[in-house]
C-alpha positions, -999 to 999 in steps of 0.1 A, spaced: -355 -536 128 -364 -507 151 -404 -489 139 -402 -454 136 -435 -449 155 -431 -444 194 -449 -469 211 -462 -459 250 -481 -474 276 -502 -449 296 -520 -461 329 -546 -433 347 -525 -436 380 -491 -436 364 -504 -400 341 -476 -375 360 -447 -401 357 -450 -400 317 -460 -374 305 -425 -363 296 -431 -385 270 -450 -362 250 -424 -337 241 -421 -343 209 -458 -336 192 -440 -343 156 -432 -379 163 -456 -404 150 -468 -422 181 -490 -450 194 -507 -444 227 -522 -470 252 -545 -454 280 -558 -480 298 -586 -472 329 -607 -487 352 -644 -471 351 -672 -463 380 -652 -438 398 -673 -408 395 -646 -383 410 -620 -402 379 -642 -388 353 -633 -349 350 -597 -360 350 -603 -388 326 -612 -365 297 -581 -338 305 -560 -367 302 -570 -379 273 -577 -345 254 -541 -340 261 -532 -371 243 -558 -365 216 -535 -334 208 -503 -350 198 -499 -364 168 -514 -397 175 -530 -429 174 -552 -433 209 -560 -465 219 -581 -467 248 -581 -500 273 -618 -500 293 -625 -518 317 -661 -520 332 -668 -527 370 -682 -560 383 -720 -562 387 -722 -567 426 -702 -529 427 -736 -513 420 -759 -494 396 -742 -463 403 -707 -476 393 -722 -490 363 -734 -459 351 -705 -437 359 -688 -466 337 -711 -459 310 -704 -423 305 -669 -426 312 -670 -453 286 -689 -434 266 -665 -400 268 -629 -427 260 -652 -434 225 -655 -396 219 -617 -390 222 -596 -424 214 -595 -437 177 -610 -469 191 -616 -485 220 -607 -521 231 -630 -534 263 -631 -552 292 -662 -565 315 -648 -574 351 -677 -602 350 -661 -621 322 -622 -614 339 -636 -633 370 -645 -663 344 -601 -670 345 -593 -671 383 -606 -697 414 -632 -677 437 -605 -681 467 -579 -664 445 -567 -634 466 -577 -595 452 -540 -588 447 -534 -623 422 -570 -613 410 -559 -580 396 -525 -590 386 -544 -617 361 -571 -593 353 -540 -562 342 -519 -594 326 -546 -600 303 -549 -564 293 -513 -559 293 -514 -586 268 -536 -570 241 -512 -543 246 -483 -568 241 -500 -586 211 -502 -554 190 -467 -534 198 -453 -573 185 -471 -570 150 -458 -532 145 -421 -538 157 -411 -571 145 -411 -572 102 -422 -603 84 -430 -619 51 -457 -598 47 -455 -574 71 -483 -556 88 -473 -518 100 -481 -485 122 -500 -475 88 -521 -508 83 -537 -503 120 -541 -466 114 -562 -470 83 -580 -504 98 -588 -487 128 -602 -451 108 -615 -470 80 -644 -483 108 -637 -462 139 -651 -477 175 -647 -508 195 -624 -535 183 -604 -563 201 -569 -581 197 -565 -617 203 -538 -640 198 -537 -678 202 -508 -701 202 -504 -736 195 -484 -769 186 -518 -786 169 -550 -776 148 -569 -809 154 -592 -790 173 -617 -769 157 -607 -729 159 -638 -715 173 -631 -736 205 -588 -728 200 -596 -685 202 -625 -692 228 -621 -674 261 -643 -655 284 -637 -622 283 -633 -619 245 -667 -598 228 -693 -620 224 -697 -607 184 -662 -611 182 -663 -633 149 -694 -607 137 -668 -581 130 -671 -561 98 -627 -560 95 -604 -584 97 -560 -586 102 -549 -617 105 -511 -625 112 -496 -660 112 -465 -668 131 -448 -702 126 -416 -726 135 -396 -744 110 -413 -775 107 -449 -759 99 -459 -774 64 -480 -756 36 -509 -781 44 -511 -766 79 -511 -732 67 -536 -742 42 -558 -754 71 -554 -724 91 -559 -698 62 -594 -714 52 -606 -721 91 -598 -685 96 -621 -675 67 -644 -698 77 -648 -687 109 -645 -652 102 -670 -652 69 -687 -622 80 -653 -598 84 -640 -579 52 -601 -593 49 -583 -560 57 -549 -573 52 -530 -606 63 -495 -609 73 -472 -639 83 -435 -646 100 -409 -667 107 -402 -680 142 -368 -695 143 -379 -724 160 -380 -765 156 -414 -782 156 -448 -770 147 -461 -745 165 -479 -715 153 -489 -678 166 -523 -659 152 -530 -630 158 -564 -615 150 -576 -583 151 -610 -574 144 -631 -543 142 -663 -529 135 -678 -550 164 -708 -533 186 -708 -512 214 -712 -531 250 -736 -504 260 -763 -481 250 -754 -442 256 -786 -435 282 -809 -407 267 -792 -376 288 -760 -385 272 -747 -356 256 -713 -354 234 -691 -329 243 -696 -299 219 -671 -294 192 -670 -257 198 -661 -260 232 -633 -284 224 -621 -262 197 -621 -226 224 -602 -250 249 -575 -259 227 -571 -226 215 -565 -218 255 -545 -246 258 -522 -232 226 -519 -197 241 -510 -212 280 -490 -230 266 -471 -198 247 -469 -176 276 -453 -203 297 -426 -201 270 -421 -170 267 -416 -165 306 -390 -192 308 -374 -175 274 -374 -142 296 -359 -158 327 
C-alpha cells in the first residue's frame, strides 16, 4: 500500500541536488536532514537550509551528529550551537555522539569503512522509521501517530529496532548498543511495533509485550502496533521509539534563540522574492 506522505532523505552536502523536491509545499511530507556538527563556516548555511524546510508543509526530523572528543573544544562548541539552532527549527531531533560510533568498529578500521558504518547506522534510524509509515499492519502505526508523538513532547527522541530468532536473553542486554542515549529507557513516550514470522506463538508475544513494559515502566504507551512477516520460524522485529528523553547538552549562557520577529520579517522577504521571481518568468 503506497503512504500518501512524501518521504525524503536530505544530507547537508547533497542540499542543491534535492531541493527540487520541495515543489509542491501542499504535499504532506517527512523530511530527514542529517549533519555533521563543529564546522563553524557550516553553521550560517545550516539554519537557511533548514528554515527553508521548516517552510513547507512538514514534519522535520533532524539527524545530529556530535564530533569526537580528540577534534577539540572549539569543534565541540560549534557543535553545541549548531545542535542547539537544529532543536530551534526541526520538530525533534534524533542524536549521535561520534565517541559512542567508535564503540562499533576495530581501531585499525580505515576512515573510509569508519564513516561508511558510522552513516549506515544513521541511515538506519532513517530506514527503521520510513518502514513503520509505509508498510500497514494489524495495527498499524501512521504519518499521523509520529506527528502527534513527536508534538505531543517536542525535542530529542531516538529509534531503535532489534531483531531476533530467541527471547532467552533478557531485553535490556537484546536493545543494548553503544551509541543508543544513555536515558533511553527513561523516556516519558513510548511506540512500540512488533514484527513476527509464522511460527511466533502467543506465549512469545506475551513475553515480549510484558518485558517491553517492564523495561520501559517509566514511558507513557503512546500507541503499539504489530505485523505479519511472511516468513517460517520464529523470528521477531521491534521497533521502539521513544521520546521525551534529555538533551545531550546544556545551551552555554550566551546562547541566544533566534528571535521570532526576525524569523517572521524574513519569511515575509522570502514570500515576496519569491513573487517577483514569478512574476519575471510570467513576463518572459
Amino acid at each position: 500500500m503506497e503512504t500518501p506522505v512524501k518521504i525524503y532523505h536530505v544530507d547537508q552536502g547533497e542540499w542543491q541536488k534535492n531541493k527540487l523536491v520541495m515543489e509542491n509545499p501542499e504535499q504532506e511530507n517527512l523530511y530527514f536532514f542529517r549533519f555533521i556538527g563543529g564546522n563553524p563556516s557550516e553553521t550560517d548555511e545550516l539554519i537557511q537550509q533548514l528554515r527553508v524546510l521548516k517552510g513547507q508543509k512538514t514534519l522535520l526530523i533532524g539527524i545530529f551528529r556530535f564530533p569526537f572528543r580528540f577534534e577539540g573544544k572549539r569543534r565541540a562548541q560549534t557543535a553545541t550551537e549548531q545542535y542547539l539552532r537544529m532543536k530551534e527549527f526541526c520538530d525533534a531531533v534524533i542524536y549521535f555522539h561520534s565517541d559512542d560510533l567508535m564503540d562499533l568498529i576495530d581501531h585499525k578500521t580505515s576512515i573510509r569503512d569508519a564513516q561508511n558504518t558510522f552513516n549506515a547506522v544513521e541511515e538506519e534510524t532513517i530506514r527503521s522509521l520510513k518502514e513503520l509509515i509505509e508498510h500497514t499492519g494489524d495495527m498499524n502505526i501512521d504519518f499521523h501517530d509520529i506527528e502527534s508523538f513527536i508534538h505531543k513532547n517536542k525535542g530529542p527522541f531516538f529509534i531503535h529496532t532489534v531483531e531476533n530468532d530467541s527471547f532467552d536473553i533478557p531485553l535490556k542486554y537484546l536493545i543494548s548498543t553503544p551509541y543508543l542515549p544513555k536515558d533511553f529507557t527513561d523516556g516519558d513516550q513510548l511506540i512500540i511495533n512488533i514484527g513476527y514470522t509464522r511460527d511466533v506463538n502467543m506465549e512469545t508475544f506475551r513475553q515480549i509485550n510484558l518485558r517491553l513494559h517492564d523495561l520501559f515502566s517509566k514511558a507513557e504507551l503512546f500507541k503499539i502496533g504489530s505485523y505479519f512477516i511472511d516468513e517460517p520460524g520464529e523470528r521477531f522485529k521491534i521497533t521502539l521509539i521513544v521520546n521525551g528523553i534529555a538533551d545531550p547538552i546544556e545551551p552555554p549562557e550566551n546562547y541566544r534563540k533566534i528571535s521570532k520577529y526576525n524569523e517572521m520579517v524574513g519569511r515575509c522577504k522570502r514570500i515576496i522574492e519569491k513573487g517577483k521571481r514569478r512574476y519575471k518568468l510570467m513576463k518572459s
